[in-house]
N, C-alpha and C positions, 0 to 999 in steps of 0.2 A: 601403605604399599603403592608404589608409581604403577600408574596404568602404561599398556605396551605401548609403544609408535606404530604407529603408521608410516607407510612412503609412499613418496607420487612425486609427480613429475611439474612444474609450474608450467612449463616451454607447452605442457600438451593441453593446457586450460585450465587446471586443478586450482583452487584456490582455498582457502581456511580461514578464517577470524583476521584479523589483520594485515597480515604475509609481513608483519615485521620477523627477524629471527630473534628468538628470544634470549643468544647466545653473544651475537654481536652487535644486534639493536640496527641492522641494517634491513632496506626493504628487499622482499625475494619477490624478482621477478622472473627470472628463465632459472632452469634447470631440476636437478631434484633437491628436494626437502624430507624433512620428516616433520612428525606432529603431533601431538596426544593432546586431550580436553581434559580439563581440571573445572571444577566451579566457578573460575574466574573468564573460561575462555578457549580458544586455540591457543598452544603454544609450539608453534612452526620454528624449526632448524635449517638452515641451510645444511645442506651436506657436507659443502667445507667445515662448519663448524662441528663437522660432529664425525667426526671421520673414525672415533675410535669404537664404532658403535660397529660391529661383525654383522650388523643383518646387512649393509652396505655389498661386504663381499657375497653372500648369498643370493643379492640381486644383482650383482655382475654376473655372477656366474649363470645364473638364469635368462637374463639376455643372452649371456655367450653361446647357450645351450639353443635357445630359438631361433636364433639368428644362423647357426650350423645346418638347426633343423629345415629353414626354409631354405638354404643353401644347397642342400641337400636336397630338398623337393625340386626346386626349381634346374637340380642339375639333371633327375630323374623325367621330369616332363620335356627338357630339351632333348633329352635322349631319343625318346618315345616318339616325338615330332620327327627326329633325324632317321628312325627306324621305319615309323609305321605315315607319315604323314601327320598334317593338320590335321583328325579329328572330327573337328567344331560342326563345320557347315552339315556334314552330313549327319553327324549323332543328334543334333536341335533338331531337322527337318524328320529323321525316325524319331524323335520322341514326339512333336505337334503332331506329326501324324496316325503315333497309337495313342495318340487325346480321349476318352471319348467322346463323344457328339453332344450326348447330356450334361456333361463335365461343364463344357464351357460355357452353358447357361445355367453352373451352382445347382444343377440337378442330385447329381451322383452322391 
């Protein structure tokens, strides 16, 4: 029985057993990959070479989902800002100051 893959990204640091692709015998150096270990080793995929493999779409789709979701935060906090002001300086300088006393010498 084939063990599952893996995926990861090369561009973000990821690396495996050689980074040859075992598909096209070229070296992976940016983008995504997939991988699985066998008793011989890593045996790493470029993406292009593996294109027919559907967890592929599942991880677009999941980006696509994150990327909405931070689109979406970041359109809710610019809101907040346009509503209520910056926030920042004042809610830091109330929270240092209900610090306790003991607190900041690892007492409490």
């Amino acid at each position: 029985m084939a063990k599952r893959w893996d995926y990861t990204n090369a561009t973000a640091g990821h690396r495996v057993g050689t980074m040859i692709c075992t598909a096209c015998r070229q070296p992976i150096a940016e983008g995504d990959f997939r991988y699985r270990q066998n008793d011989d080793g890593f045996l790493p995929q470029h993406r292009a070479c593996s294109l027919d493999d559907i967890e592929w779409k599942r991880i677009d789709q999941r980006r696509q989902e994150h990327e909405l979701f931070a689109q979406r935060r970041q359109n809710a906090l610019q809101a907040y800002i346009e509503e209520f002001g910056e926030p920042w300086p004042e809610l830091i300088e109330e929270c240092v100051a209900n610090i306790p006393k003991d607190c900041a010498k690892g007492e409490a």
